[in-house]
N, C-alpha and C positions, 0 to 999 in steps of 0.2 A: 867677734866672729863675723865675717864677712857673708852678707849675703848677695849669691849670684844668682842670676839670670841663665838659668842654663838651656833653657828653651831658643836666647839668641844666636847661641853658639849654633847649635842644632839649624840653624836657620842659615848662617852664613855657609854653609857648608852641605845644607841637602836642599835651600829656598822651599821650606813646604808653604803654600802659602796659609792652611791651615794654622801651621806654629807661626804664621805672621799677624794671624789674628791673635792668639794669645799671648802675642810677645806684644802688641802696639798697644795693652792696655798696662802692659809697665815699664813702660822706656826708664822711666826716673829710678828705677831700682840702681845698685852698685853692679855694673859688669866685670866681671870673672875675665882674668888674661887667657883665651883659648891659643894661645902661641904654640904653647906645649902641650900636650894631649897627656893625658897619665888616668891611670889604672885606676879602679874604687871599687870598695867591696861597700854595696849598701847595707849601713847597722839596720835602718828607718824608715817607718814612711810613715809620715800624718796626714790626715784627709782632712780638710776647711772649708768650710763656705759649702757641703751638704746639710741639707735639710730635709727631704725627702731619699735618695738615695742609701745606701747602704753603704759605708765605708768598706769595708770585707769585699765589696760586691764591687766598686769602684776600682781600689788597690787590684783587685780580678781583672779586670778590664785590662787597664795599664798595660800586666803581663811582666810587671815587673815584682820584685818579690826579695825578702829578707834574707840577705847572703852571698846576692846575684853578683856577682863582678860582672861591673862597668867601665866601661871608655869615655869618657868625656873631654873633649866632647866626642860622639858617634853616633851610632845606628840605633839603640835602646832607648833613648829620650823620646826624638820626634814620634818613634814609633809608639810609645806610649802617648806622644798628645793626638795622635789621631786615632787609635782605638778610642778614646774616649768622645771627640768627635763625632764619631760616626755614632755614638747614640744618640746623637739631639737632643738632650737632654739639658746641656747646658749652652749657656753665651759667650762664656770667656772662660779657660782653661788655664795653666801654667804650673811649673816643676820646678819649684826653688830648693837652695841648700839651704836647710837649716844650719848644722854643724857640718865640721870632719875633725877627728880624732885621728890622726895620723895620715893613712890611707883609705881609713871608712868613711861613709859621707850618709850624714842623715838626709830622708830630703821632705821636703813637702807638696803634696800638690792640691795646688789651690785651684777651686771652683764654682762659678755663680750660675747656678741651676734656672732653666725656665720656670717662669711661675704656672702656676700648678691650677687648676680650674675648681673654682670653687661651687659656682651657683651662676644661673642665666634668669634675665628677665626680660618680658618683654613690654615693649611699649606701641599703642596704636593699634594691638588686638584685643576682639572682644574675650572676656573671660572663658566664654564658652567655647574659644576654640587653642588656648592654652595646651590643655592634653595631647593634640594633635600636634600642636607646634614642639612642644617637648620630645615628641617621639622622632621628629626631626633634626631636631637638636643633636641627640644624643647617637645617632647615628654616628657621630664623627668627634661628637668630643662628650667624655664621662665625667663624673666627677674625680678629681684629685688627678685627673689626666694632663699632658704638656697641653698648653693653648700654643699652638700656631699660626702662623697667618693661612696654611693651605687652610688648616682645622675651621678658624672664621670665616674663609669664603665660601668652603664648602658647605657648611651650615647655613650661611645667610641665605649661599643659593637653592638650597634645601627646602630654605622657608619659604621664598619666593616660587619653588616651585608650587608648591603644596596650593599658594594663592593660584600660582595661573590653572593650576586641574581648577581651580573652583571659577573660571569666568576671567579672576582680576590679573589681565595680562598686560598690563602698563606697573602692577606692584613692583616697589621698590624695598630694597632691605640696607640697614646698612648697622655696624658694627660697632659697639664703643669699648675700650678696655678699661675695665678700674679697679685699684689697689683697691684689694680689702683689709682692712687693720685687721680683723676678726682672727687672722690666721696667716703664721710668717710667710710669706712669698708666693701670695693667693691671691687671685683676681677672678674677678664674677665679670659679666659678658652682658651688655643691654643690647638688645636688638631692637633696632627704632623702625617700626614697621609704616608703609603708606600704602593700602592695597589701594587706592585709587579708584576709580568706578570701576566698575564690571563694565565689561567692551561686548558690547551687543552684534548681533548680527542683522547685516543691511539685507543682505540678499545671498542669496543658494541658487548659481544656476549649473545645469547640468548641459554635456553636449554631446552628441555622439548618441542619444536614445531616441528612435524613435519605436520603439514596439510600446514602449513605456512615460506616458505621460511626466512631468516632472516634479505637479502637486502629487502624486501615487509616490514618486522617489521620493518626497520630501517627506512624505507619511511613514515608511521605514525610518529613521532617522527620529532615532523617540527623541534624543539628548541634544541633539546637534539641532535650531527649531531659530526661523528669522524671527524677529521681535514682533512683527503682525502675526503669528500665530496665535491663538483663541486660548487664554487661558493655561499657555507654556511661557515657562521664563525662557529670554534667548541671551545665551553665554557659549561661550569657545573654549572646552574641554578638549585638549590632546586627545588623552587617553579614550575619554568616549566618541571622539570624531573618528577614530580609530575603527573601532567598535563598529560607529555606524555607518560607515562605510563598508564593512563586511555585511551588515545587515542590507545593503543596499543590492550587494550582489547576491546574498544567501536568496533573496526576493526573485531577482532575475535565475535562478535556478527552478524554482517553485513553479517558474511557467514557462519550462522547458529548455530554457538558453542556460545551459551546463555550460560554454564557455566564456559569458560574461566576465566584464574582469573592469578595475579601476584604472586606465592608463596612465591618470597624471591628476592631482589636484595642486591647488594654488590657493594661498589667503593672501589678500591687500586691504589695505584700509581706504575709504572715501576721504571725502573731503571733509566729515564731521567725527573722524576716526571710528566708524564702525567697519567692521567687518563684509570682507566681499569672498564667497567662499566660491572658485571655478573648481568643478571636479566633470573631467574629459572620461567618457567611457568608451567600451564597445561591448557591443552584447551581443555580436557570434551569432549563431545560426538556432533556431529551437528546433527540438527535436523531441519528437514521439515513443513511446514500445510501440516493438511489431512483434515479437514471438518471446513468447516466457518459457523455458523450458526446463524441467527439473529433475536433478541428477543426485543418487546418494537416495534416495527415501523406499524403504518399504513398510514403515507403519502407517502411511495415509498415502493412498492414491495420487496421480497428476491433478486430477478433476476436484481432488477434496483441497487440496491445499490452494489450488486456483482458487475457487469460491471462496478462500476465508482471504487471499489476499487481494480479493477484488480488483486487481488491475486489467487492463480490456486491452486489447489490439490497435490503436491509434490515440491511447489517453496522452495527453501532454507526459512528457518524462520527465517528473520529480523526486529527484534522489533522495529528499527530502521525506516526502509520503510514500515511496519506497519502503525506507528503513521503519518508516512509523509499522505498516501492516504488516512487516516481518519481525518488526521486536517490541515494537516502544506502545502501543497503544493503551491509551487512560483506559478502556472497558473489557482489556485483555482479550481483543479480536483481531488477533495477529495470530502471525503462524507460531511464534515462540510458544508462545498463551498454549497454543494446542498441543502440543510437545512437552511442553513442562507441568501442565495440571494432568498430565497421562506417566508422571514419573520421570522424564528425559530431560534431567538437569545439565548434564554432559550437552545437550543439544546446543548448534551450531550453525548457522546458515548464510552462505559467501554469495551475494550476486556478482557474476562474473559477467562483464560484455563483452559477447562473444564475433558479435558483426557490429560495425556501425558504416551501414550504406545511405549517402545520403542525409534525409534527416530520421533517417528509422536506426534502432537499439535495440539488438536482440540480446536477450540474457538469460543464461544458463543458472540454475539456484543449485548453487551444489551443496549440500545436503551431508551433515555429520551427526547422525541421532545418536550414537553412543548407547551405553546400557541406559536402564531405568535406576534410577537412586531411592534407595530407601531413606527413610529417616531413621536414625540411631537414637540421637537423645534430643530432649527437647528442654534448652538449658532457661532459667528465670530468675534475673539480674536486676539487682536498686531497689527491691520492692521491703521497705524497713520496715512501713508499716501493716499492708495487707499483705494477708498469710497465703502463701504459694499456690493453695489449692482455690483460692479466688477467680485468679488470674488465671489458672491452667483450665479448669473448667469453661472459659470460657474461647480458649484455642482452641482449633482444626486442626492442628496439625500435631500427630501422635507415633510416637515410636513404632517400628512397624510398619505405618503406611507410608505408599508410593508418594514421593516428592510431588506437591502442588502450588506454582507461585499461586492461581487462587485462592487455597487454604492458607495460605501466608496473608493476603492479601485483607481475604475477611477475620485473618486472627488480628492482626491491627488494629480492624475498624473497633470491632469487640473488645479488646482492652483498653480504643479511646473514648469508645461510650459507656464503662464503668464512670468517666470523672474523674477517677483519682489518681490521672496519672498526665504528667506533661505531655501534649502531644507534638509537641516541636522538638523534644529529643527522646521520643521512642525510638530506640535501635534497634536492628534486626540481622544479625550475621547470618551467613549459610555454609561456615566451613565444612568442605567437602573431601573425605577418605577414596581417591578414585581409587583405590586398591584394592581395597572390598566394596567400591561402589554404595557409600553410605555417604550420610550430609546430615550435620547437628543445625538444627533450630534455637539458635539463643536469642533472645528478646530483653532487651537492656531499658527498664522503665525505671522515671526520673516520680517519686509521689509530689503532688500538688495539696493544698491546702482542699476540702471538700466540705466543711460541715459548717453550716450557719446558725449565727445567731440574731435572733430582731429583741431590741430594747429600746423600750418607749416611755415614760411616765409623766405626769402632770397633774397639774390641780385643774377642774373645771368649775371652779364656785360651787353652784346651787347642784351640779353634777355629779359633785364629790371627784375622786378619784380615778383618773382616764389615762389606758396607757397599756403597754403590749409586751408580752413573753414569750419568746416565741424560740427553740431550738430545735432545726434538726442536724441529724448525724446520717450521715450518706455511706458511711463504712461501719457501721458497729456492731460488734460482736455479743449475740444475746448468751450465748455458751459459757463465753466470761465473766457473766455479770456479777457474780457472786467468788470472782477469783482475785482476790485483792492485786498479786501480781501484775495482771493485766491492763491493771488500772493508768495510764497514762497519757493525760488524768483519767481517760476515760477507756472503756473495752473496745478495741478497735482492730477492723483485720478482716470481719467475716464476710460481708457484704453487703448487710443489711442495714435498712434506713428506717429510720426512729424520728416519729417527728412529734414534737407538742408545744402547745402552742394555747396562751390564754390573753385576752383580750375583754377590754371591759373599757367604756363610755359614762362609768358610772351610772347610776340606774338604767341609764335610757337604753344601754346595748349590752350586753354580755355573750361572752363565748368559749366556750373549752372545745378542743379538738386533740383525738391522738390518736396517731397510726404509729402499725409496724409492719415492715413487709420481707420476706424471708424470698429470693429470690431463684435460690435451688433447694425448693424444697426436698429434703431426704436427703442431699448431697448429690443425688444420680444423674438426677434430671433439669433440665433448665425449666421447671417450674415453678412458678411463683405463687408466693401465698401474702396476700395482703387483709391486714385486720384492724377498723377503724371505727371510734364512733366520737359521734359530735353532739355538743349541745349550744344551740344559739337561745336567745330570749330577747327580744325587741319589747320595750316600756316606753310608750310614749303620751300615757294616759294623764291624767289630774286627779284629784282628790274628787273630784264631780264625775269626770267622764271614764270608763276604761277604755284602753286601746294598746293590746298587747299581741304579742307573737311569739310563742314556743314552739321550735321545731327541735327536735329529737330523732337522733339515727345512729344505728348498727350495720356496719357492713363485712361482711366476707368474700373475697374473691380469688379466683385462682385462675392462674395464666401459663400456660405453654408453649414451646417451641415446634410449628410443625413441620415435617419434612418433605413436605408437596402442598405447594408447587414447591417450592428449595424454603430452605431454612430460615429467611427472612420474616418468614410469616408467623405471625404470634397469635395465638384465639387466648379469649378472658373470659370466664364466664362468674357471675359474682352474684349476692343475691341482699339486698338493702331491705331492713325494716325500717320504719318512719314515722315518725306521728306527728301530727300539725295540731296546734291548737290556737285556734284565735279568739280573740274577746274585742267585738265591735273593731275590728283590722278594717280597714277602708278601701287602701290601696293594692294593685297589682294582681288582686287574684280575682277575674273575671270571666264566667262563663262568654259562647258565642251570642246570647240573648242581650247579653250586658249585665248579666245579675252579678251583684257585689255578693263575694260570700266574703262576711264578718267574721260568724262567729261559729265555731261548736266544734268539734274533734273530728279528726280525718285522717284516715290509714293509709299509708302508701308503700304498699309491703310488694315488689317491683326484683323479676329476675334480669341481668344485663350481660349482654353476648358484644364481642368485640372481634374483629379480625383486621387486621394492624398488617405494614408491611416495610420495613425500616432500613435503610441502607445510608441516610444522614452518615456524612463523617466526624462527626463533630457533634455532642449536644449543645453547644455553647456558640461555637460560629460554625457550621457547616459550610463546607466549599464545594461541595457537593454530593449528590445521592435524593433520596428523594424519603417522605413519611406519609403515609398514607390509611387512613382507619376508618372502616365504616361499621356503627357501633348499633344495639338496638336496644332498649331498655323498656321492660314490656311488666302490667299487671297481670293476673288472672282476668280473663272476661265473664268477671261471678254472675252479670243478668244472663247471659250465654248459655252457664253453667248450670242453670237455674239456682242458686248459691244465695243470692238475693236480690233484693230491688224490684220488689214486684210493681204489677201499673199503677199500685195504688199508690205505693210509697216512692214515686218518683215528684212530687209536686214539687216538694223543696228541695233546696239546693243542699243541705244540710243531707236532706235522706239521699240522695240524687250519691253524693261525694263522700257519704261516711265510709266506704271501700272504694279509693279512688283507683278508676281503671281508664288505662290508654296503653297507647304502643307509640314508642319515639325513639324517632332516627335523627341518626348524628355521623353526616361523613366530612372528612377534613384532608384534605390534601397538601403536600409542602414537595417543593421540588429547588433543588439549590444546582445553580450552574456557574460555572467557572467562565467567565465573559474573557478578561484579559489581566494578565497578573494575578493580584490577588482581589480584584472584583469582582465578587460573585451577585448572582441574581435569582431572587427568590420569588416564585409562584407559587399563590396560596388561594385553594377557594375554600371555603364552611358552607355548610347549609346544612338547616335543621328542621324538622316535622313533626308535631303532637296530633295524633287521630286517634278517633274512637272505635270500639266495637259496635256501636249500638248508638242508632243516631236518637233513638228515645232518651238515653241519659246525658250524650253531646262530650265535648270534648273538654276533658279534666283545666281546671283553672290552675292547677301545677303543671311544674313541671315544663313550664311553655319558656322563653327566649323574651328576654328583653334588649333591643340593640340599639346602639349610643351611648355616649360619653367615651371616660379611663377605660371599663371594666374591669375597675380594682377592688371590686364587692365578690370578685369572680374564685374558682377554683376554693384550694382547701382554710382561703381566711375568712370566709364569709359565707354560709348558706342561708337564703334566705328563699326558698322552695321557687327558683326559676335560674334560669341559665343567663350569666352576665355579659353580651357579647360588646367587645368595641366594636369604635366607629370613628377614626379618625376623623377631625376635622367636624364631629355633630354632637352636640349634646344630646341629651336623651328628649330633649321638650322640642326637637331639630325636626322628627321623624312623626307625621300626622296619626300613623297607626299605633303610636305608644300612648295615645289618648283615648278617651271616651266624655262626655259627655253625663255628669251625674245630676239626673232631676231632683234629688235628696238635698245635695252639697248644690244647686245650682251652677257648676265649675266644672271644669274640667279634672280628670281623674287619671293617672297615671293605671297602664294596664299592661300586661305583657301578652305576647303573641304566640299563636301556633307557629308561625313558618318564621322563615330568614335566611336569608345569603347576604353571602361576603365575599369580594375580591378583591386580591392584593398582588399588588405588583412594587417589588422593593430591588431597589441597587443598595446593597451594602461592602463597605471596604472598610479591612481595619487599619486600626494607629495602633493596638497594640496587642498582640498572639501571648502577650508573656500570662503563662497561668494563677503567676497571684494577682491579675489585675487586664484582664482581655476587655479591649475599648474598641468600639467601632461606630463609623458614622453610616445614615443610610438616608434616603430617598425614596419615599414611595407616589404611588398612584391608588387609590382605593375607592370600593363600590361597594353598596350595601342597602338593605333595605329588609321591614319586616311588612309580612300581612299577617291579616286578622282570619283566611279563607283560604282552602283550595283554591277556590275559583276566582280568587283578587290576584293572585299567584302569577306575576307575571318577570320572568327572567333578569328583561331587558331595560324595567324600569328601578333604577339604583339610585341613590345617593353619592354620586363620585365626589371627589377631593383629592388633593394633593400635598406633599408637607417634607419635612425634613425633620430629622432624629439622630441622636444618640444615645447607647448604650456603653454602660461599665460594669462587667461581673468580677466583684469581690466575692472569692469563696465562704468569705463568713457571714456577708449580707445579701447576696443572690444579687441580683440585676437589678441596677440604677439607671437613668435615664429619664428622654424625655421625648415628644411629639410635638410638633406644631404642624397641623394641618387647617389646611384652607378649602372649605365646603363651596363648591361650584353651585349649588341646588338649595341652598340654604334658603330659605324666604327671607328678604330686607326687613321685614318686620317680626318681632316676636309673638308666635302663635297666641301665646299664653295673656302676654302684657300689653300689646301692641307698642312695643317703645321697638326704637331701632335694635336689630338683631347685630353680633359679632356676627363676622362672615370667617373668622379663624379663631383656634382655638388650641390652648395650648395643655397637655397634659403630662402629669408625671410619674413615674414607674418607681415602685420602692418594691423590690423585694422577689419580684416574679414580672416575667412577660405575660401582660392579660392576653386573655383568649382574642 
């Protein structure tokens, strides 16, 4: 059986050049006489040399088909090797005679398929930025996909691109193809990467400005930065040169030059191949408001909507702070603000300019208040584990009432100061019914991890057994406790926080601690009910001497939301039993006389008032709002009272103290601002006060402030009957008034103080907002100092220092971290030893931020 060449025929007779290509890969085949043309009915067709394609789906292509009458040679052959052509698919084609049977003719058509993309690698990039280059990749070739040559350079230039956004604009890419045996007619792709150096920038000049200095224009221009800039890399980003050249002109609008514009920039390289960036401006004329006038409004006056948008008759014209005091403003003191916490969600507001004479701008505010919106439902989304009525209880905004973005505003902050909810994808929709003038409230929260655990244990030798247990539960549910159900693993959902917590030093220290605090009590109200008691025991005696310390305490308190001034405001009032007992105790508890109280029983049964006022966004990193509480924690005045303590039985300090009585105040302020980005800047001052009734019995030896060091004795891990304050940058033997002088012990004595202030000044930014693991680094500046007196009480005289920190809150271990501060005030010598003093000081945070 003769086999032809029927694609040649084909070719002498229509030159495709197509069929010239898959005729020149079988010249050596047997040629077929096309002298005479004659008729064929095709019995066949077999498909060869697919691999990946479908035969069924190939034979489709062709257009030729089983039964078809043929001419050969004619018009049906070529036409079938160029449909198949034109899908790219293969590299050589052709349409041979198998057999013929009379007048039938079987045929074949034979085909060597592109190979097919198996797998890419790269070579000359870091690991780390693989992912990235892959997603580049694949932009233009997939797996089991044709590799072509467009498909390779468009990827190479892909990658190449991706290097010059990041600086490296001399990167080269280049491509290599390899058979992979792995898999018939597969080949994997190495891309051999050389990003080269990063091409720095020499110089930024600008021309064409003069209103505007050109270090001012080089300060817009966050990304785009010459290599002498302070603590910026300098690299040549398109995309952000882009960028910041709109930020160049968005600047010149801000100070009244609305037609500023970029006419032309230019990059060249010097003679050390950096970078020479010319960008040509003109910045137009600046221009003023002259008359504001308002159109459209009858729920607020001309005069009222003036005053909230504060713009004056000659202020530079900034389209900019225009739109801020008509819609956008962070404190909601815009005109929108006024319109939509009055219900006018529909609200609308157009400044139109209506003259521009000159360089004056007059503008007409034209005005569309529309109805008032009510709220219809108020929908609650994501929340698996805390139970719906958690959450709603703590929203503003309720079925019924008049639409408020404020109520939205403070229902946010409220559901991100619960904790247990992400606050990077809280969502908040406001789909609105204009038909019946109604708008649903749905709040889409994301649950975080919230409850911690501390575990510690060890051997201490002669100490025995030393080491920490410590859990709380920030969501737990007391209602379930007894509902097996509920248990997963533990009862979780209601709101309330459970904490306990046992600690032991082996003899020399022990502690039990447990609260509970229910923080809507009854369900109705935002009142809270907190129940706690503690037992410490200090052992530091010998078999010769004793020297111990038992404190004991029961607390109760209850705290409410008030509604004047506004809803921020929180009052506490709480009421602590206590008992102290020492046996020959040395340290810390010290009348103003300097008397040591050792030893004997002391009651400190003490009611505590709070008024607090919270708008922090954030318990964990605040970016802004402020916390602020000044607290009063008072005895009965039982000599006052006539109750007891008469003049006889004041000699000792024992009779003096067995009903210990004082009045002590506690205010603390915290304010978080939003500086640039996400740097925010915190202000913080403490200061605290123990006085007496009755200067015959003098001022209680509890109760008082001790300041320096951690203050990681501080808050609910340690009480040891005085307030533990830090002191960045000071140990506690740093500070003269934490000393006294003991004629007994000859030495000096550790004591603690009536008074104390503290200031703080912190830059904080973070590295990382994610909720199972928020990290942030910060900077402070800090002042502090304690006295022994009213009258030593002096402001202005502080212990400053300065230092550097970070924090990491892990939801199941609270806050880690650390401090290093450097005391300016420090003495070169040590008080205590006279050996050379540290002048910095480094400390570590496990579990909680001390006071």
């Amino acid at each position: 059986m003769r086999n032809i060449l029927l694609c040649l025929g084909c070719l002498v007779l229509f030159g495709s050049p197509m069929v010239l290509h898959a005729q020149t890969d079988s010249l050596e085949l047997p040629v077929f006489d096309y002298s005479e043309p004659q008729e064929y009915e095709i019995g066949g067709i077999k498909i060869e040399g697919a691999f990946f394609a479908e035969e069924n789906a190939i034979i489709g292509v062709t257009g030729l088909s089983v039964g078809q009458e043929v001419r050969i040679p004619g018009p049906d052959i070529p036409r079938a090797i160029k449909n198949l052509w034109r899908l790219r698919l293969f590299t050589n084609v052709s349409i041979e005679e198998e057999k013929t049977i009379g007048d039938v003719i079987f045929l074949i058509v034979r085909v060597e398929e592109r190979p097919r993309f198996l797998k890419h690698t790269f070579t000359g990039a870091k690991q780390s930025r693989h992912d990235d280059l892959d997603e580049e990749v694949n932009k233009y070739i997939v797996r089991g996909g044709i590799v072509t040559e467009d498909a390779k350079v468009n990827a190479a230039e892909a990658i190449r691109g991706y290097y010059i956004e990041k600086g490296y604009l001399d990167a080269t890419v280049s491509v290599e193809e390899v058979q992979d045996t792995s898999r018939a007619n597969s080949v994997r792709l190495i891309f051999d990467i050389d990003r080269n150096d990063r091409v720095k920038i020499a110089d930024i000049n600008f021309s064409g400005n003069t209103a505007v200095k050109d270090k001012k224009l080089k300060k817009q221009m966050k990304e785009t930065n010459e290599k002498r800039k302070l603590l910026k890399g300098s690299k040549f980003q398109p995309t952000e040169f882009e960028n910041d050249k709109e930020a160049v002109v968005a600047y010149y609008n801000t100070l009244g030059y609305r037609d500023a514009r970029v006419l032309s920039d230019s990059i060249s390289r010097n003679a050390k191949g950096e970078l020479v960036i010319d960008i040509k401006l003109n910045e137009g004329n600046q221009y003023y408001f002259r008359d504001i006038s308002w159109r459209g409004n009858s729920i607020y006056d001309d005069a009222t909507l003036a005053q909230v948008l504060g713009i004056e008759k000659g202020d530079v014209y900034n389209e900019e702070e225009l739109q801020t005091r008509l819609s956008f403003s962070q404190d909601n003191a815009d005109v929108s603000s006024l319109y939509m916490d009055n219900g006018y969600l529909f609200f609308n507001v157009d400044p139109i300019e209506v003259a521009i004479e000159g360089d004056s701008i007059d503008l007409e505010m034209r005005i569309f208040e529309g109805p008032q919106a009510t709220i219809d439902k108020v929908v609650i989304n994501g929340n698996d584990r805390t139970h719906e009525h958690v959450i709603r209880r703590e929203v503003f905004t309720r079925p019924g009432q008049k639409f408020s973005r404020s109520d939205i505003i403070r229902s946010q902050r409220q559901i991100i100061g619960l904790g247990y909810f992400n606050q990077e994808t809280l969502g908040i929709e406001t789909p609105v019914n204009p038909d019946r003038g109604t708008v649903d409230i749905i709040y889409t929260v994301e649950e975080k991890p919230s409850d911690q655990l501390e575990l510690s244990a060890g051997w201490g030798g002669n100490r025995g057994v030393i080491g920490t247990l410590g859990v709380t539960f920030n969501n737990f549910s007391l209602r379930n406790l007894f509902n097996r159900e509920a248990w997963h693993p533990l009862p979780q959902g209601d709101g309330q926080r459970l904490s306990l917590r046992a600690q032991t030093n082996g003899r020399f220290y022990q502690s039990y601690n447990a609260s509970i605090t229910e923080p809507w009590l009854g369900g109705k109200r935002p009142t809270s009910l907190s129940v706690s008691a503690f037992y410490n025991k200090y052992d530091f005696g010998t078999s010769q001497l004793a020297r111990k310390l038992i404190i004991q305490q029961a607390s109760v308190s209850l705290g409410t939301r008030l509604r004047w001034p506004d809803d921020n405001f929180v009052f506490r009032t709480g009421l602590n039993l206590q008992t102290l007992t020492l046996d020959n105790w040395s340290e810390l508890f010290t009348t103003d006389e300097n008397e040591v109280v050792r030893t004997g029983n002391y009651n400190n049964f003490s009611f505590q008032f709070s008024l607090s006022r919270n708008t922090a966004t954030d318990p964990i990193f605040p970016k802004q709002g402020s916390n602020i509480e000044l607290s009063l924690q008072a005895t009965p005045p039982y000599r006052s009272l006539g109750i007891r303590n008469n003049p006889e039985n004041l000699e000792t300090v024992e009779e003096r103290f067995r009903y210990v009585e004082y009045h002590k105040w506690r205010f603390n302020a915290e304010w978080y601002t939003p500086v640039v980005g996400k740097l925010v800047l915190k202000t913080q001052a403490k200061l605290g006060y123990v006085g007496s009734y009755d200067d015959a019995v003098g001022v209680s030896p509890f109760e008082r402030f001790q300041l320096g060091g951690d203050g990681v004795n501080n808050q609910q891990f340690a009480f040891a009957g005085v307030d533990i304050i830090s002191l960045r940058g000071y140990e506690i033997e740093d500070l003269a008034n934490n000393f006294v002088f003991d004629p007994v012990t000859r030495s000096n004595r550790k004591i603690a103080t009536p008074i104390f202030s503290k200031y703080t000044v912190e830059l904080r930014y973070p590295l990382s907002l994610n909720p199972s693991s928020t990290i942030f680094v910060l900077a402070f500046a800090q002042g502090g100092n304690a006295w022994r007196t009213a009258r030593d009480f002096n402001p202005f005289d502080l212990k400053r220092s300065v230092g550097l920190g970070a924090r990491v809150f892990l939801p199941m271990f609270g806050t880690l971290g650390f401090d290093w501060g450097y005391g300016f005030d420090k003495s070169r010598l040590d008080p205590q030893t006279g050996d050379d003093n540290k002048l910095s000081t480094f400390n570590i945070i496990l579990g909680f931020e001390p006071e």
